[in-house]
Steps between C-alpha positions, in 0.01 A plus 500: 500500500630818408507816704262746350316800661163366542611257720774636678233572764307172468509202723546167414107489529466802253380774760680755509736584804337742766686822497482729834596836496605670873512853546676624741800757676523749758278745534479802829265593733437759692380447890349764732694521812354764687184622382473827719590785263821713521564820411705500117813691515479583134126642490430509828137337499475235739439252209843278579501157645732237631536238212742244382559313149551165531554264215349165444578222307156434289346271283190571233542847639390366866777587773619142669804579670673779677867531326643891632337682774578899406525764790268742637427802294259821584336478194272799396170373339401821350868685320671132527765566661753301656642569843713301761274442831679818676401704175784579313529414147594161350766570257421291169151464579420863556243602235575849487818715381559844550370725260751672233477882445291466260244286618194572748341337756191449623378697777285178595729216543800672409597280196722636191268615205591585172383794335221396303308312775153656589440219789802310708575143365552395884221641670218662232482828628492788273805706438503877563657615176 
């Protein structure tokens, strides 16, 4: 018998082999420490909570298995913002830059706008032009 591709995936019995597919990886997730609200450094709403990102190892997009636990983070839910617990900034992670001479920011959350914005891209208040 000679190897052809019709029944490269045929048994003996002529059904064809069963073929399973996993999906599967690593994927974070974000866990709610403290849920009382803090006051955010960067817009100064009490909107920021303790929070860490932990990652899990899942499979069919359902997390099984913790793999990295991440540290605690003040985490602003309305600008985003990421803060160490004690509030100072977290150096890659920090969202926000400072602004260039040219740019403006908003008077809201205090984000960098460019000059043809009419609303802020972090927060959706209008800009004063």
């Amino acid at each position: 018998m000679y190897w052809t591709p019709r029944n490269a995936l045929e048994t003996s019995f002529g059904w064809p082999e069963p073929m399973f597919f996993f999906i599967g990886g690593i994927q974070p997730r974000t866990t709610t420490l403290d849920e009382s609200a803090r006051i955010c450094p960067s817009c100064g709403l009490a909107q920021a909570r303790l929070k860490r990102v932990d990652h899990y190892l899942s499979l069919f997009f359902i997390p099984l298995f913790p793999v990295k636990r991440g540290e605690p983070l003040l985490i602003c839910d309305r600008c985003g913002s990421v803060f160490t617990p004690d509030g100072s900034p977290e150096g890659p992670l920090e969202r926000k830059s400072t602004p260039e001479v040219t740019g403006r920011i908003c008077r809201q959350c205090g984000g960098v706008l460019e000059s043809v914005f009419r609303y802020c891209p972090y927060c959706g208040a209008p800009t004063h032009r």
